[in-house]
C-alpha positions as CSV (number, residue, x, y, z in Angstrom):
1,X,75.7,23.8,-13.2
2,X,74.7,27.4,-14.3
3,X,71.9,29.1,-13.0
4,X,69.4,28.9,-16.2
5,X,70.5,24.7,-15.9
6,X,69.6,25.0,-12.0
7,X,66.1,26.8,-12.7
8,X,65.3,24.5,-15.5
9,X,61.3,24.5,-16.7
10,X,60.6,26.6,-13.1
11,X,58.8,29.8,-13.1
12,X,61.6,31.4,-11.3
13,X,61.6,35.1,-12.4
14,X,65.2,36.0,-11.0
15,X,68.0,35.0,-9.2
16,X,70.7,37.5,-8.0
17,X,74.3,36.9,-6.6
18,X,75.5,39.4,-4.2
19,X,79.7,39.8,-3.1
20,X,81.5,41.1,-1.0
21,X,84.8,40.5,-1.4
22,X,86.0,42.9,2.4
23,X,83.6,40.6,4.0
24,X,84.0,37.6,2.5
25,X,79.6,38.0,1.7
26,X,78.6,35.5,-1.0
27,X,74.5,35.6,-1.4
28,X,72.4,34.4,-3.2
29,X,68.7,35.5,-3.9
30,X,66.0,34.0,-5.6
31,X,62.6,35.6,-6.5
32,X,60.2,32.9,-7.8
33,X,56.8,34.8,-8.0
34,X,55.6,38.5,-7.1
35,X,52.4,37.6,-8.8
36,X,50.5,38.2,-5.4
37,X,53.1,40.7,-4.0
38,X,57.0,41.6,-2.6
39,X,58.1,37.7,-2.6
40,X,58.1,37.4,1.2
41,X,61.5,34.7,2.6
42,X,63.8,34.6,4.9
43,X,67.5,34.6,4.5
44,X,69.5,31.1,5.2
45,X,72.8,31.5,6.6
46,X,74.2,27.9,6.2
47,X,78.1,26.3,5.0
48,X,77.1,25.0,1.8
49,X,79.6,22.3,0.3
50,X,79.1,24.2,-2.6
51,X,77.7,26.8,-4.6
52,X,75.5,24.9,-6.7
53,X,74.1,23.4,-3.5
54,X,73.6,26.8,-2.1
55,X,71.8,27.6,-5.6
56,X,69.6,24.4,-5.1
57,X,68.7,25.0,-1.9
58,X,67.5,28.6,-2.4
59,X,65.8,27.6,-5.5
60,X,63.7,25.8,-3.7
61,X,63.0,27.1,-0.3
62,X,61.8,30.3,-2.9
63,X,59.3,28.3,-4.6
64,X,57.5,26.7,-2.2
65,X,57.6,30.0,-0.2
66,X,55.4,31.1,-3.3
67,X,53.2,28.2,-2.3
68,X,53.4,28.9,1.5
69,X,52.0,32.7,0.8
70,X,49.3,31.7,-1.5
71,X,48.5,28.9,0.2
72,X,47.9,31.0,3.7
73,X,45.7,33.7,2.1
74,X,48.3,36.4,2.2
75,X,49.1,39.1,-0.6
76,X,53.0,38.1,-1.4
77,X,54.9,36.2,-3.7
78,X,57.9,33.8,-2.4
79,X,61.6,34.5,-2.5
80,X,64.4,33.3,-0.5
81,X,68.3,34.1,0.4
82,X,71.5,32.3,1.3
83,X,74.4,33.6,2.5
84,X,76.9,31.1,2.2
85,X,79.5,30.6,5.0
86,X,79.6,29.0,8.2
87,X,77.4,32.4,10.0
88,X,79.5,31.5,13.6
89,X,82.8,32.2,11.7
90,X,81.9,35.3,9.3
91,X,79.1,37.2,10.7
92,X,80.0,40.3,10.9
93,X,78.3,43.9,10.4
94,X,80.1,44.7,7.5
95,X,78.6,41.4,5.8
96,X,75.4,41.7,7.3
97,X,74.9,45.2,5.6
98,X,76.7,44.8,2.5
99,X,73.8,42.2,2.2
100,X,71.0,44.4,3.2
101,X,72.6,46.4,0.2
102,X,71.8,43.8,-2.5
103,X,68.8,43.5,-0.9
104,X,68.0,47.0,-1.3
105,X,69.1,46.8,-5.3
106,X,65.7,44.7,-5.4
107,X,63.7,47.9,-5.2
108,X,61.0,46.0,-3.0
109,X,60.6,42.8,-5.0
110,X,62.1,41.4,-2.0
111,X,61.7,41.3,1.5
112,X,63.6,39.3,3.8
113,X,63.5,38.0,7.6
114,X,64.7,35.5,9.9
115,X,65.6,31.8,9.2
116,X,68.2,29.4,10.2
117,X,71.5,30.9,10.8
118,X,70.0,34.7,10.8
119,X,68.0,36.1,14.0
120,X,66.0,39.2,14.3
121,X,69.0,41.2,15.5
122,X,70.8,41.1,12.3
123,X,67.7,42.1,10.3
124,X,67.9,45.1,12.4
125,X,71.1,45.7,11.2
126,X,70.0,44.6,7.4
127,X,67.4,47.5,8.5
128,X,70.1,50.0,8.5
129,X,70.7,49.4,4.6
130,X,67.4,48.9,3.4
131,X,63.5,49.5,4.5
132,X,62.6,45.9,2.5
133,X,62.9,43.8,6.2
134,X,60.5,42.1,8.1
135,X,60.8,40.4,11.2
136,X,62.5,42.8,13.2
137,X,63.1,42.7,17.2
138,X,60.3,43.7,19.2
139,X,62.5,46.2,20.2
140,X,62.1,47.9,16.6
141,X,58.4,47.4,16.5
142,X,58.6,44.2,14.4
143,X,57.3,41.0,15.3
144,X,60.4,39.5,17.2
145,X,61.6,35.6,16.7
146,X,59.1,33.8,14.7
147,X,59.7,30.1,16.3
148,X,56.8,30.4,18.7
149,X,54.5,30.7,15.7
150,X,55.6,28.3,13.2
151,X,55.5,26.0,16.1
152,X,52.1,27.1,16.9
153,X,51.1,26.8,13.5
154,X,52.3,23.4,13.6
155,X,49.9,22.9,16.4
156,X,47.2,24.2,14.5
157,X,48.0,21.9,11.7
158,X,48.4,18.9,14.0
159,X,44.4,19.6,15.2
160,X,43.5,19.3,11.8
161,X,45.1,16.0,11.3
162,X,43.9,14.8,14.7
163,X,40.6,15.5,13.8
164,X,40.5,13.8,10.5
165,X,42.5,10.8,11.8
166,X,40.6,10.6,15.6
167,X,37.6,12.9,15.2
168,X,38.7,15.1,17.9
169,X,42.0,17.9,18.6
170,X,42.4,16.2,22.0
171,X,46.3,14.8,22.2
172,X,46.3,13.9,25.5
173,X,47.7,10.1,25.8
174,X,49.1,10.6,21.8
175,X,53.2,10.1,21.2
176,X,55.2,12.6,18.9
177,X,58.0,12.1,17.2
178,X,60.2,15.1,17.1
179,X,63.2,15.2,14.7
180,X,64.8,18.0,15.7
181,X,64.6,20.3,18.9
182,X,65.8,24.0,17.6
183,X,63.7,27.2,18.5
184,X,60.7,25.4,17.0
185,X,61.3,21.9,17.3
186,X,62.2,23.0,21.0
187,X,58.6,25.2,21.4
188,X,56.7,22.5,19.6
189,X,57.8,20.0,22.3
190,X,56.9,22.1,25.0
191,X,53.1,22.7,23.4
192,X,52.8,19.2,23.2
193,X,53.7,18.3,26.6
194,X,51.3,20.7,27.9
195,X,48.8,19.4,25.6
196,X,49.3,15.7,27.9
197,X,51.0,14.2,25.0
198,X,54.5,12.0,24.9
199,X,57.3,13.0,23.3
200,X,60.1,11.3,21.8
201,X,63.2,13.5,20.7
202,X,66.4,13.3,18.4
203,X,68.8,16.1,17.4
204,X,72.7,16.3,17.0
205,X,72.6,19.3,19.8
206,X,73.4,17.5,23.1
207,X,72.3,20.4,25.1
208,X,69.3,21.0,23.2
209,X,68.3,17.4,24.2
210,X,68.8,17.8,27.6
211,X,66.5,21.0,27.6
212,X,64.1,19.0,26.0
213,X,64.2,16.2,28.5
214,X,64.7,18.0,31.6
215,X,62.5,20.9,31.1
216,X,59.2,19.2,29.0
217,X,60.1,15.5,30.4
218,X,60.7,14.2,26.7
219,X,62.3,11.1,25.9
220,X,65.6,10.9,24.2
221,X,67.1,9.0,20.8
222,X,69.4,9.2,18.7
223,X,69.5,10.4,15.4
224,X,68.9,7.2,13.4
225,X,66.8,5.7,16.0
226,X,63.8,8.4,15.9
227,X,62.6,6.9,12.1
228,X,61.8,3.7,14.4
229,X,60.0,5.0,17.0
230,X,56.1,3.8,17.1
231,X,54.1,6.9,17.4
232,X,51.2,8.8,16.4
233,X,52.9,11.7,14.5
234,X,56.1,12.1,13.4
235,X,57.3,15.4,13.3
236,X,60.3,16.5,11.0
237,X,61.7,19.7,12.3
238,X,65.0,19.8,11.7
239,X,67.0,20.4,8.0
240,X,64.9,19.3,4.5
241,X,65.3,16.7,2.5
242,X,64.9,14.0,5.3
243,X,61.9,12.0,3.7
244,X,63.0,9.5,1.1
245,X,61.8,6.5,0.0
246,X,64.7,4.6,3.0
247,X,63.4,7.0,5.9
248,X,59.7,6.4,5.1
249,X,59.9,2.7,4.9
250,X,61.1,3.1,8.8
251,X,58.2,5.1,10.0
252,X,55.7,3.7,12.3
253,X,52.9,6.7,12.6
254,X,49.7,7.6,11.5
255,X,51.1,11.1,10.5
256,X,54.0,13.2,9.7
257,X,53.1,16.7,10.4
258,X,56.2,19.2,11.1
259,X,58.2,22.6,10.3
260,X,61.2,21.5,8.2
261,X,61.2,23.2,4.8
262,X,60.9,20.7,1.8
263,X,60.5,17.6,4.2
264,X,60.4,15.4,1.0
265,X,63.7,14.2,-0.9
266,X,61.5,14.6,-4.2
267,X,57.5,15.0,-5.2
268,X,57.0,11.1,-5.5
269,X,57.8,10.9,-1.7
270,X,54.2,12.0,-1.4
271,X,52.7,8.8,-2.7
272,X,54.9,6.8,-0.8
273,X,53.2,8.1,2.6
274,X,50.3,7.9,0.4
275,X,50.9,3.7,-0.3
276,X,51.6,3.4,3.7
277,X,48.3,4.8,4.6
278,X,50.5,8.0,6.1
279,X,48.8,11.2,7.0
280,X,50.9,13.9,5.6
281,X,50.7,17.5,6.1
282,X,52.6,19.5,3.6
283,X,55.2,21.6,4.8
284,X,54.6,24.9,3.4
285,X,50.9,24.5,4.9
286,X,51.9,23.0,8.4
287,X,54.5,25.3,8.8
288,X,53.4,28.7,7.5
289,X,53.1,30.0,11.0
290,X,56.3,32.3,11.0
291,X,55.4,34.1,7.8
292,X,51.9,34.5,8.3
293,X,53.1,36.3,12.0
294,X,55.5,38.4,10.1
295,X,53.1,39.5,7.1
296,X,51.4,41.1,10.3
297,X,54.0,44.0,10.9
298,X,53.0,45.7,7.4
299,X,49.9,47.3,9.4
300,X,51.6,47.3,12.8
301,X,52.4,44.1,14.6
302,X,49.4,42.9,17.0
303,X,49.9,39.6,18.5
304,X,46.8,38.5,19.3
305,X,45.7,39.2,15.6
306,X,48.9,37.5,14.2
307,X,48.2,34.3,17.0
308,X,44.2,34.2,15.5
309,X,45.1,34.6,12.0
310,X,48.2,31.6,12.5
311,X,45.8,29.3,14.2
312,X,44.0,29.7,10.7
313,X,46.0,26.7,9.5
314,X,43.9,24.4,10.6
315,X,41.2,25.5,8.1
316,X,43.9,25.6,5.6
317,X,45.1,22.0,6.1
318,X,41.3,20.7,6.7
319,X,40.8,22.6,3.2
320,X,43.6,20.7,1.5
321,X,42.5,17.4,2.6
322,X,39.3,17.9,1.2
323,X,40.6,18.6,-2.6
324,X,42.9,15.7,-1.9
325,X,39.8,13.6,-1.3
326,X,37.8,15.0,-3.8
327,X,40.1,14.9,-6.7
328,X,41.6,11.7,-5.4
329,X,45.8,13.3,-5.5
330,X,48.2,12.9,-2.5
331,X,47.8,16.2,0.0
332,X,51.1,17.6,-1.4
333,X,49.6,17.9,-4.9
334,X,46.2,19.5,-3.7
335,X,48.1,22.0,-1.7
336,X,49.9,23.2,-4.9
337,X,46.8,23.1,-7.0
338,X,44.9,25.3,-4.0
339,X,48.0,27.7,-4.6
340,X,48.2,27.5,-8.1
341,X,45.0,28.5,-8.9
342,X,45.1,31.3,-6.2
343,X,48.4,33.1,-7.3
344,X,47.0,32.4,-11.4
345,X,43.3,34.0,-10.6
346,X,44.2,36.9,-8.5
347,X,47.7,37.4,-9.5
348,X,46.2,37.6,-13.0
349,X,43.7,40.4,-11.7
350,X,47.0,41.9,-10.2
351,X,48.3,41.7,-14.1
352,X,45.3,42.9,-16.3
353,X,44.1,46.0,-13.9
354,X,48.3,47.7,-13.3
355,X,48.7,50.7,-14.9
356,X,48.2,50.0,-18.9
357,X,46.4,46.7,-18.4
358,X,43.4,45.7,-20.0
359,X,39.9,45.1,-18.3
């Protein structure tokens, strides 16, 4: 499949392949909107089957990182990177720059950070080659790993949904779900737990199990078993995709609320949860913690500012149910239409008042 096949009737505005051939880099970039600003996305270091899966994947995560920026009030447009290869195997200095230099071909359209397979020390190294990197090391005056705030911003989401499904953020005696126990599955768990609430856990990483049962007292299944368990919220952390109209038939909760990018296998998911009288709180709402705590380095990284401004969320989700409500559409759909119309009204102030627009 070619790349104008892949982007189809999408509103991606360009998609750049970077290589290496010394370091074996193969990357892949993909800018869907700077209608609000720099697209804002972190780089995905992941072994692919393939390349058109790679291109699929980044296609994706780019758009609905236009969605997550607009959606969270801040002042960039989505983009996303992969570099394709197994990051354990090929990560090397040499790669990690001669990225930063394609990167850096962007002129600023981009900016990258952190995401699974990358950590903040190799965008310090990405640093070296180009100034267009966020999410830097503390160390570097940047905002350090961003899994504590996408998993508190999946807190902040979770209070919205408790108070529209309970009438109250109190999640004492309430049972979680958690698919997947990474950085932020793993910090979500332990929130929870101190928030008095059971937790159920499932991930393919025995010893990130056992951290989560030994240290936060959670309980342990395996990976097919968690769509079964009866709970309040389920909470999809782990890869996308998982959602589907086989997995949501299993689940016995009130809500799915969680940080996994593109949770559903396809839009019409959404009515399914919909049809079983689910909760759900769109992804790129719930778990728009991590960029709205990196966004907070371009006027020098605060943490208590970045922590007030992620616990924001809640207002954001509580605002999305209520178009979902009042127009009567699935939460998924009134998400996009709230960031839609943002990135169309002031990206289109953005448009007509640049140099030689039009008042």
């Amino acid at each position: 499949m070619g790349v104008f096949e892949a982007i189809g009737a999408s509103t991606h505005e360009q998609v750049v392949y970077g290589h290496d051939p010394v370091s074996g880099l193969k990357a892949i970039v993909a800018i869907h909107s700077t209608a609000l600003g720099p697209a804002l996305g972190g780089t995905r270091f992941f072994l692919y089957s393939n390349e058109a899966a790679a291109l699929n994947d980044v296609l994706r995560l780019s758009e609905a990182m236009s969605y997550k920026s607009a959606a969270a009030g801040l002042d960039y447009g989505g983009g996303k990177a992969v570099i394709i290869g197994d990051p354990g195997s090929i990560r090397t200095e040499r790669l990690l720059r001669a990225y930063g230099r394609v990167v850096n071909s962007l002129g600023g359209r981009y900016i990258t950070a952190e995401d699974v397979g990358t950590t903040t020390a190799d965008m310090a190294i990405i640093r070296r080659e180009t100034a267009h990197v966020a999410g830097l090391p503390l160390t570097h005056h940047g905002s350090g790993d961003p899994s504590p705030a996408t998993a508190r911003g999946v807190m902040a989401a979770i209070r919205a949904v408790a108070m529209r499904l309970w009438g109250d953020e109190e999640l004492s005696g309430r049972h979680f779900a958690v698919q997947g126990v990474g950085k932020v599955g793993s910090s979500l768990v332990e929130r929870l737990t101190k928030a008095g609430a059971a937790v159920t856990v499932a991930d393919v990483n025995q010893k990130a199990l056992e951290v989560a049962h030994h240290e936060f007292g959670a309980a342990v299944v395996d990976t097919d078993a968690i769509w079964d368990v009866e709970c309040d919220v389920f909470a999809p952390c782990a890869m996308g995709g998982a959602l589907n109209e086989r997995t949501i038939a299993r689940l016995k909760c009130e809500a799915v609320v969680g940080s996994a990018n593109n949770q559903l296998a396809t839009a019409g998911d959404a009515n399914l949860l919909v049809e079983r009288s689910i909760t759900y709180a769109p992804d790129f709402v719930a778990n728009a913690g991590g960029i709205i705590n990196i966004s907070q380095e371009a006027n020098g990284y605060d943490w208590q500012k970045a922590a007030e401004a992620v616990d924001g969320i809640t207002s954001a989700l509580t605002n999305v149910f209520w178009i979902a409500d009042d127009e009567d559409i699935n939460p998924v759909q009134a998400a996009v239409r709230l960031a839609k119309n943002r990135i169309e009204n002031v990206g289109g102030l953005r448009t007509r008042l640049s140099p030689g627009g039009e008042l």
